[in-house]
Every structure is written in C-alpha cells, then in structure tokens.
C-alpha positions as CSV (number, residue, x, y, z in Angstrom):
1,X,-27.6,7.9,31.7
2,X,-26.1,10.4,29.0
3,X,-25.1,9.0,25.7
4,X,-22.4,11.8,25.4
5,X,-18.7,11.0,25.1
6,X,-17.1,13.9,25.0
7,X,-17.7,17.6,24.8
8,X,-16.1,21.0,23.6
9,X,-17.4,24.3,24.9
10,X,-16.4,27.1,23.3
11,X,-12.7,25.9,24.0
12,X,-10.0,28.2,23.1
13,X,-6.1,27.1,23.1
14,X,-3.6,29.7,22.9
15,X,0.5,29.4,22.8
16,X,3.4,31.4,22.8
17,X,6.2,31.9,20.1
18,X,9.1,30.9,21.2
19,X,11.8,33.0,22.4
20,X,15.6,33.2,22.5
21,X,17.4,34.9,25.1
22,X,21.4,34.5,24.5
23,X,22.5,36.1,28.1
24,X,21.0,36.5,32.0
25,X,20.9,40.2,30.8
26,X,18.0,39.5,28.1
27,X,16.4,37.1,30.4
28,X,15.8,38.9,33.8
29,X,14.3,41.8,31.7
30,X,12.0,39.0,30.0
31,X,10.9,37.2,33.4
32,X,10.2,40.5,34.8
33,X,8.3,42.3,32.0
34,X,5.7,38.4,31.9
35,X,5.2,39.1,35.6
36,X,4.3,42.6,35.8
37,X,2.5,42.3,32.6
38,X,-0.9,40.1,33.5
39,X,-3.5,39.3,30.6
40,X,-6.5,37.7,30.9
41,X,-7.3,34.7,29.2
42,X,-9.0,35.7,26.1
43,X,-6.2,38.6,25.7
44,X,-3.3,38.2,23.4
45,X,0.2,39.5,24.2
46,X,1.9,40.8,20.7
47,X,4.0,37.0,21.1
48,X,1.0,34.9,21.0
49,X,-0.9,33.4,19.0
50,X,-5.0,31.4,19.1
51,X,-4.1,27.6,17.5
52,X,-7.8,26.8,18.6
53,X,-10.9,29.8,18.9
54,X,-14.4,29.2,19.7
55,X,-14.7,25.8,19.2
56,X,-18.0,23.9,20.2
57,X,-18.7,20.6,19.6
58,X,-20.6,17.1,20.7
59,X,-19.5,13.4,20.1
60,X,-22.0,10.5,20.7
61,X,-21.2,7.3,22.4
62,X,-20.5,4.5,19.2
63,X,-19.7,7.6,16.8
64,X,-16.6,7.7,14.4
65,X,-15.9,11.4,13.4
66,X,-13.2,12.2,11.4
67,X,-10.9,15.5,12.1
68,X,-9.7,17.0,8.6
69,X,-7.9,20.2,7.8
70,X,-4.7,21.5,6.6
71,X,-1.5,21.5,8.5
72,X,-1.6,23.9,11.1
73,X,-5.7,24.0,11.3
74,X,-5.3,23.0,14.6
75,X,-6.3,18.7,14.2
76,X,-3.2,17.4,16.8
77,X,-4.0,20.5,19.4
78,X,-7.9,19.1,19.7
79,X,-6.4,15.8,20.2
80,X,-4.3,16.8,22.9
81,X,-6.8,18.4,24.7
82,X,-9.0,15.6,24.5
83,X,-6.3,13.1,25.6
84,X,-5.5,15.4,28.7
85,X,-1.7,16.3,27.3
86,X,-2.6,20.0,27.3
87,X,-5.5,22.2,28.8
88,X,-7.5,24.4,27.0
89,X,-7.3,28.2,27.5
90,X,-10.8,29.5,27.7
91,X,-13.5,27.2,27.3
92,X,-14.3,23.6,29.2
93,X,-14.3,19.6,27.5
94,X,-15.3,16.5,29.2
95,X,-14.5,13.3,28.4
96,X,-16.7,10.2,29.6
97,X,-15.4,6.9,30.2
98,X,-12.0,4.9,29.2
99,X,-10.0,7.0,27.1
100,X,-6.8,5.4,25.5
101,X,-4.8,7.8,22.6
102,X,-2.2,7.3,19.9
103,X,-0.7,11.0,19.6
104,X,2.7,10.9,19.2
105,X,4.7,8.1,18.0
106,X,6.7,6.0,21.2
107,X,4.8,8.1,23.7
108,X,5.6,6.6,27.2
109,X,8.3,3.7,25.8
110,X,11.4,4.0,27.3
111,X,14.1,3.4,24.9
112,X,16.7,1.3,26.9
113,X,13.3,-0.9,27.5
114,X,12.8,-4.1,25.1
115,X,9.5,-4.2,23.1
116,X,7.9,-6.8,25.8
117,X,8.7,-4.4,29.0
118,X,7.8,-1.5,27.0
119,X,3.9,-3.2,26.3
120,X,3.3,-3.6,30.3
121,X,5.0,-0.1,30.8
122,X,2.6,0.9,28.0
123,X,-0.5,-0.7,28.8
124,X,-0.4,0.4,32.9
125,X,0.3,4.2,32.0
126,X,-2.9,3.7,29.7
127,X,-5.1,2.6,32.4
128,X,-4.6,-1.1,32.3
129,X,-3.6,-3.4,35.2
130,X,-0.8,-5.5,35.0
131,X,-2.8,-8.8,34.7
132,X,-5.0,-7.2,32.2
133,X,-1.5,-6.7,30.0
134,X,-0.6,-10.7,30.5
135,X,-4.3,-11.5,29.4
136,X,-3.9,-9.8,26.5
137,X,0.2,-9.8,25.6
138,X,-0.1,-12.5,23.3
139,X,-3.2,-10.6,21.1
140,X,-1.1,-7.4,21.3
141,X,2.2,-8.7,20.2
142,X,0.8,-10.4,17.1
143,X,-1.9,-7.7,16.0
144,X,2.0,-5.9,16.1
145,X,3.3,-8.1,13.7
146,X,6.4,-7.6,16.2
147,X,7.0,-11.3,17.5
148,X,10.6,-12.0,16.1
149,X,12.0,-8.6,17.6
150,X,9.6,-8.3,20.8
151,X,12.4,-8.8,23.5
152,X,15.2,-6.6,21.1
153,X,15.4,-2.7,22.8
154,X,12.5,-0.2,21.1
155,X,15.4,2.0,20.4
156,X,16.4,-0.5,17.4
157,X,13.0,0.0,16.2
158,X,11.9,1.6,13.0
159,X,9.5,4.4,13.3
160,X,6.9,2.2,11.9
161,X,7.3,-0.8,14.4
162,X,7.0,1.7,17.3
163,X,3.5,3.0,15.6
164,X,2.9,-0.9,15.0
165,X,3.7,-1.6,18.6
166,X,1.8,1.5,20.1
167,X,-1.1,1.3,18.6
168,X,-1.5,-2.3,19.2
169,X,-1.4,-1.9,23.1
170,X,-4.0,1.6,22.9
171,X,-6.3,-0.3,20.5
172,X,-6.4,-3.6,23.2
173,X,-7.1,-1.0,25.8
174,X,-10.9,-1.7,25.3
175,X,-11.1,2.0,25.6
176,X,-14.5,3.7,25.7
177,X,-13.2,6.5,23.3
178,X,-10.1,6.0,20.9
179,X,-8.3,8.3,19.6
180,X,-6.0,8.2,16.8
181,X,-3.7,10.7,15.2
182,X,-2.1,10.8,11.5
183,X,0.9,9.1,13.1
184,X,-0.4,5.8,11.6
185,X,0.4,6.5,8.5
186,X,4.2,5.4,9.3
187,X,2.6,2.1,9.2
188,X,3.2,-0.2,5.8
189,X,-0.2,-0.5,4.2
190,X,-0.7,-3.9,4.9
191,X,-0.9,-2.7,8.8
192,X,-2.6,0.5,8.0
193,X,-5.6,-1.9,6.8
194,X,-5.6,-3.8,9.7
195,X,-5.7,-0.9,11.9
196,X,-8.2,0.6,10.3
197,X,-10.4,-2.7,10.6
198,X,-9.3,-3.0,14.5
199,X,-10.7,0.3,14.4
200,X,-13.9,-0.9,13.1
201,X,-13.9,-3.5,15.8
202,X,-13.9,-1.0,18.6
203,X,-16.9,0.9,16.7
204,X,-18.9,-2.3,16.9
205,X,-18.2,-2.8,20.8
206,X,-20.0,0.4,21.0
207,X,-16.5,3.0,21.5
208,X,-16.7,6.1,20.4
209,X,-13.4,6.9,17.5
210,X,-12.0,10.1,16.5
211,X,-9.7,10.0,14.0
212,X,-7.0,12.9,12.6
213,X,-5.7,11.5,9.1
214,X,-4.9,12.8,5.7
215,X,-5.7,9.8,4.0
216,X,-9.6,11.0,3.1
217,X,-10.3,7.9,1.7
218,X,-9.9,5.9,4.8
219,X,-11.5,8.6,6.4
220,X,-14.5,8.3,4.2
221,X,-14.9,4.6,5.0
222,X,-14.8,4.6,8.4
223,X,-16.3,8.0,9.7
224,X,-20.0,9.0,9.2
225,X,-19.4,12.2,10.7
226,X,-16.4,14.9,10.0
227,X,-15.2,18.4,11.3
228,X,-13.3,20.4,9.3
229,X,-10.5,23.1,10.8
230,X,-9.3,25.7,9.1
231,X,-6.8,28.2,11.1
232,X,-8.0,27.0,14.2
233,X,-11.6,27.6,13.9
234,X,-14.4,24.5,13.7
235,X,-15.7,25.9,9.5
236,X,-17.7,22.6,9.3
237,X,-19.4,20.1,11.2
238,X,-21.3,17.4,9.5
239,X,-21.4,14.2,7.0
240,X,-18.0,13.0,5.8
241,X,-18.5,13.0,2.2
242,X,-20.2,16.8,2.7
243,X,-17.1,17.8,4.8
244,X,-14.6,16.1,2.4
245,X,-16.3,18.0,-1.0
246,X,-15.7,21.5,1.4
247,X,-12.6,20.6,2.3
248,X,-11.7,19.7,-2.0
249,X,-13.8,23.0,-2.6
250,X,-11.4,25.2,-0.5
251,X,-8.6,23.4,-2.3
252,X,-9.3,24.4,-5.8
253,X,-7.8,26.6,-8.0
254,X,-7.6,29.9,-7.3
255,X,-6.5,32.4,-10.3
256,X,-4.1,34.3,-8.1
257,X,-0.6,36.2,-8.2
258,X,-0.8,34.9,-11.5
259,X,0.1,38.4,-12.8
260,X,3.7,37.5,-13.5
261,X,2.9,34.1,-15.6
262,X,3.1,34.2,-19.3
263,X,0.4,31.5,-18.9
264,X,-1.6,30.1,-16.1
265,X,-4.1,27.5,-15.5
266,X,-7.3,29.3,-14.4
267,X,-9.3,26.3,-13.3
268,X,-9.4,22.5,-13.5
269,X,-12.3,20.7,-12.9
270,X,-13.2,16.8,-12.1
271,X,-16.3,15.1,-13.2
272,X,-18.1,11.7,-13.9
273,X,-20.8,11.3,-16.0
274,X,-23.0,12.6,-13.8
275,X,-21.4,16.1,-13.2
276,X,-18.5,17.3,-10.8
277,X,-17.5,15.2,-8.2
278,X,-14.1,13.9,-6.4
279,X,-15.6,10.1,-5.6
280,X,-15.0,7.3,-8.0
281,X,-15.0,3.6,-8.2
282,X,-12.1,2.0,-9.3
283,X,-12.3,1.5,-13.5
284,X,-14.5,4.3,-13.9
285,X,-14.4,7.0,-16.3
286,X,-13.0,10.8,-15.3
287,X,-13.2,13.8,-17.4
288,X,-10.6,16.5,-16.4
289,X,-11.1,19.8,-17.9
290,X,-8.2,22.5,-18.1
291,X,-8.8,25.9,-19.0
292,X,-5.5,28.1,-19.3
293,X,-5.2,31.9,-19.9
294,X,-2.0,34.2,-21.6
295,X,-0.7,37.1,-19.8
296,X,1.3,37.6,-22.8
297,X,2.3,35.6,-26.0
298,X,3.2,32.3,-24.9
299,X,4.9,29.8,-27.1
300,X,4.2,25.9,-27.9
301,X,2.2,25.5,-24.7
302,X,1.5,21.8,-23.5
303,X,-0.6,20.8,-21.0
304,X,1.1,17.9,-18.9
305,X,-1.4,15.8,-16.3
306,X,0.0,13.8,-13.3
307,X,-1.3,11.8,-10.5
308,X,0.4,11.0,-7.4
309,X,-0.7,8.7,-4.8
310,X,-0.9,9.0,-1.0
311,X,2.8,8.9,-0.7
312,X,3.6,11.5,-3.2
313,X,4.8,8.9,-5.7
314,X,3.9,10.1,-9.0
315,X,2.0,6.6,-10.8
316,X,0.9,8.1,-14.0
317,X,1.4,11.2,-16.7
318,X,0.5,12.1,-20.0
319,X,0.9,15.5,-21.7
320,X,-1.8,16.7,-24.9
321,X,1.0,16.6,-27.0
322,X,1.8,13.0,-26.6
323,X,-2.2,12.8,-27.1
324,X,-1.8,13.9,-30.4
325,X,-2.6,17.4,-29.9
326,X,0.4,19.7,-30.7
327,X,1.3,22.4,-28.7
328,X,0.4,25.6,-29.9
329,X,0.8,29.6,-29.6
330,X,-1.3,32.1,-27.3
331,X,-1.7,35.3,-28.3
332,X,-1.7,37.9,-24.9
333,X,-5.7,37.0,-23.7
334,X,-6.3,34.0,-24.9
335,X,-7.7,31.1,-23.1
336,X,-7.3,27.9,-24.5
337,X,-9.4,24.5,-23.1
338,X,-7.6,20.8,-22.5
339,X,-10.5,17.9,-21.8
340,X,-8.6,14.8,-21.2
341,X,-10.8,11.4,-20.6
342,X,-9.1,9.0,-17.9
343,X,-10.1,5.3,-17.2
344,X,-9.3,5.0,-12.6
345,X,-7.9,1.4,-12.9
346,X,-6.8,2.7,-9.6
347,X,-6.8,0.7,-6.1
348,X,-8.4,2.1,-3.5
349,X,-6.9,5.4,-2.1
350,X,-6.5,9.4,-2.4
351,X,-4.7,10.6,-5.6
352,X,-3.3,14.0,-6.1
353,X,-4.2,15.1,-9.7
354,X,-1.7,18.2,-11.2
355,X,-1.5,20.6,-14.0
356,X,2.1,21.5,-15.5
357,X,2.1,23.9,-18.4
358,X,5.1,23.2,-20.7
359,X,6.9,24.3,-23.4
360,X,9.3,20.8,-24.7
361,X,11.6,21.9,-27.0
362,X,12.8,24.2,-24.6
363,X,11.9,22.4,-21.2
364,X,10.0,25.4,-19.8
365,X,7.4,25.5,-17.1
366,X,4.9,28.1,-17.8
367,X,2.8,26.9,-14.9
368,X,2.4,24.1,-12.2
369,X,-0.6,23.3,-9.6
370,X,0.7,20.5,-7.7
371,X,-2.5,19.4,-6.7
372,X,-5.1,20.8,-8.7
373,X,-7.5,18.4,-7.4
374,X,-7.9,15.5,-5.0
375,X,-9.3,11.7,-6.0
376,X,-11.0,9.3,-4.1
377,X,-11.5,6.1,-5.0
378,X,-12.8,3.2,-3.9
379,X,-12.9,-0.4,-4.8
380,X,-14.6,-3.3,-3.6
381,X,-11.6,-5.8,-3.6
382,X,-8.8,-5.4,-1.6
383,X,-5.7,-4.6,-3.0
384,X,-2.2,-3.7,-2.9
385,X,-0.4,-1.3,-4.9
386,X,-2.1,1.6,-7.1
387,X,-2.9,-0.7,-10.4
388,X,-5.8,-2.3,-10.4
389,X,-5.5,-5.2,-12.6
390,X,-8.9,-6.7,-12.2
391,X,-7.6,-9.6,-10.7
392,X,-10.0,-13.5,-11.0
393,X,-9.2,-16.9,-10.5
394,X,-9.2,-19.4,-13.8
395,X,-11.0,-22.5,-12.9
C-alpha cells in the first residue's frame, strides 16, 4: 500500500481577466470571437494569464508541509486544487483518503441557519454522517469556544467565530489530509494556539497537514517540510527553516530606483553572535547593521528603527539620535554605517524590522523600508502579548 497522500504533476492553472461588456452589442461579438477562437491548453489568449506553471510535487502520509510565498504566488490556487474547488489546466493531482479543508471563511454555512444547524450542515457536506456530527457536537462546539451563541443565526457572527466555528467541524473531521488556509489568522491568539495544537493532534493520528500561513513562526514549529511560490512557480521545495531563510533572502534589500533619493539605505543586515541569521530565542541579543548611501548632500540624517508584530502594530522604536548619536551631514557619495545592539524580550512570533531615514528638525523622510527584515522568535513559555517579562512564581 502507497504511503503517498497527495500528488502534483506538472499541474498548470490558468484564468481569465475579467471582462466588462456594458451592452448585448459588446457581448455577442465577445461570445462569438471565444468560440471561433479555440486554444489549446497550454496556449494563452492575450486576456489570460498562468496563476500556477509546472508544478510537481509529492506529500507523504503523517507529513506537515508548509505553503509560503508572497501574495499572488499562487498558495490559495494549490489549495483549491487540492480541495477539488477548482481543476487544474494542464497537469494531473491525486488525493488519497479523507480530505476535509478550511479555504474560505463560512464556506458551506447558510446564513439564515443558527451555529448548531450550520455544524450538521457543515460536517455532512464534509463527508461526515449525521450520527458522526451528534457523536462529536459537543467536542466541536467547545473546541469553538462558541457555546453561549451556538443556536444565535451565523449571520450575527464575527468573522472570527465563523473561522472558530469552521475550523472546529473540518479539524473533528478525522480527515486523512487537512488542509488549512491563512484564514485562521482571523482567529484571536488564544484560538490560533489551540488550532495550531489541534493541528498537531491530527499529525500524531498519522494525517497528513498542509498549511498556507504568513505567520512563519507558526509555520516553523509545526512543518518540517516547506515549498516556496513565487509567481506561480514551485522556486523551492525542502526544510522549513531552509525555505524560510530563501524566502527572508528574496526579501532583502535591494538598492533600486533609488536614483531619485537624496539618501537611501543600501542594505540592512540581522545577526546573532554567531553570524547572520533571522531565528532567535526570546531575550537574546540582535545586532542590526544599517549602511546608508548620499545621492546628493543630505542634511542631519537619522536613522530611525521599528518593529512591528504579526498584526502590523508597531511595539517598539528608537532612532540613533535618541541613542546619543547626532545626526549628521552627507556629502554626495558618502556611505555612512548605524550598528544598533537589541535585547528580543519578545514573545514568541514574527516581527517586521524597518529602516526610516529622517531628518527631525524638519520632519523629513529621506528613506523608508517597511520591512527591511523579518524576525522569528521563539520562546519556550507560552505567552501572550509581544513583552516578554520573564514571568516566575514567588514561593
């Protein structure tokens, strides 16, 4: 018996641009002109577009493998062709065994429906009987969290209890192979860990995961195997942390279209103590080294430093000046280095480090790289919040 789960061939997903016709005039022209006009599969039309080209690929019963990428790479199009939702254009994928999918948020609930109808209407599109929703309506409604309001209409839901609610029917599913979109993220955090330790749970019956999320730092913990997209094409296929550094690599700084600056950052780099790297354990220390470059004479240049968090919520900045280093004057070709030391009493997560080049008296941005790098780091107590505290019991 095969120990494969699921399998791309050389898959290929094309799709259309959309089009506007405004009268019957403009459309009979349209309907004809796509008739008469037949392209073969692997052809383009001058309207279309490849989301997905020549991707190959194998998944193991029991494997978690992460799907990372920029928007638009083409992460939620795999998914749907995995889940069935869509059908590839060139190319063949099987899928072996139970497959159960959170894609899009609500799929399949019917608004006018309460929460309780909606988890047997739910679980029965997903391939569950009806008796095997009553076994399991009490585990599904309090994984939810969803008790209190689970006979009030899902259309007086939140977009995060219909995530909570969806994803607590697809993960009782029992599936062979779950799979699991960024939608999640909608979730509060407290949730978002509990999903991601459900998760775990199916792993360790033996399912097989794939799992589409920007947060890298959940991705690193659970996945020991990622893919990276770019532009619709599989660049990467391989460890996690391996994937994750060429996915931070294709993120860095590039010193482009930086012709019309006065001054520009030409390159930040991250490092521990043991050289360059993007993984850190809460407390530790980071070195961040800023090298800027003049265009032309630029006056009283800062250098500002910010982090973000997953949410985009900005938790902590400091500019050299404030470090003690006034700003100073660049002459046209000068470079000019800032090396600031930071101490991650950070909870666990993905930060978003940036550069802003300023001038304060005035309140002028030379330059801003928003991010300049990404963070991950880990802890080994779980926490809330983005300060890490070092919390202990007195006795």
């Amino acid at each position: 018996m095969t120990d494969i789960a699921l399998e791309m061939r050389n898959v290929f997903k094309k799709f259309r641009r959309g089009e506007r016709h405004d009268s019957l005039r403009d459309l009979l022209p349209a309907l004809a002109r796509r008739t008469v006009r037949r392209v073969v599969g692997g052809e383009l039309r001058p309207e279309e577009f490849w989301a997905l080209q020549h991707i190959s690929c194998t998944v193991r019963q029991g494997e978690a493998v992460g799907i990372i990428g920029h928007n638009g790479a083409g992460k939620s199009t795999i998914l749907k062709l995995l889940s069935g939702i869509m059908q590839p254009t060139l190319g063949e994928i099987s899928v072996r065994g139970r497959l159960s999918a959170l894609i899009e948020v609500g799929a399949g609930f019917h608004q006018d429906l309460t929460g309780r109808e909606n988890v047997f209407l739910n679980g029965v599109i997903l391939g569950m009987s009806r008796a095997e929703v009553q076994r399991k309506f009490d585990e599904i409604v309090d994984f939810s969290g969803l008790r209190d309001f689970i006979d009030t209409p899902v259309k007086r839901y939140s977009s995060g209890m219909y995530a909570r609610l969806g994803f607590s029917v697809a993960a009782h599913l029992e599936p062979d192979v779950l799979i699991v979109d960024e939608v999640l993220s909608v979730g509060d955090y407290v949730f978002q860990a509990k999903s991601l330790e459900k998760m775990r749970s199916v792993l360790r019956s033996g399912a097989t995961v794939i799992f589409v999320s920007h947060n890298l730092r959940a991705m690193a913990d659970l996945c020991d195997r990622a893919l990276l997209l770019n532009k619709g094409c599989l660049v990467e296929d391989g460890p996690t942390s391996q994937v994750i550094h060429t996915y931070m690599e294709q993120n860095r700084l590039v010193a482009t279209a930086n012709d019309a600056k006065d001054v520009f950052v030409e390159s930040v780099l991250v490092r521990g103590a043991d050289g360059p790297r993007f993984d850190y354990q809460s407390g530790e220390r980071a070195f961040v080294e800023v090298r800027i470059k003049a265009n032309r004479p630029a006056a009283r240049v800062a250098c500002v430093l910010y982090i973000m968090d997953n949410n985009y919520y900005k938790v902590f900045q400091i500019s050299s000046e404030r470090l003690g280093r006034p700003s100073r004057d660049l002459v046209a070709g000068e470079s000019q280095t800032f090396r600031f030391a930071l101490d991650l009493h950070l909870t666990g997560g993905n930060y978003q480090l940036c550069i802003v080049l300023f001038r304060h008296d005035i309140g002028h941005h030379y330059d801003k790289v928003e991010p300049a790098a990404t963070l991950l780091v880990s802890s080994s107590v779980h926490m809330l919040g983005v300060a890490n505290l070092y919390p202990r019991l007195d006795e």
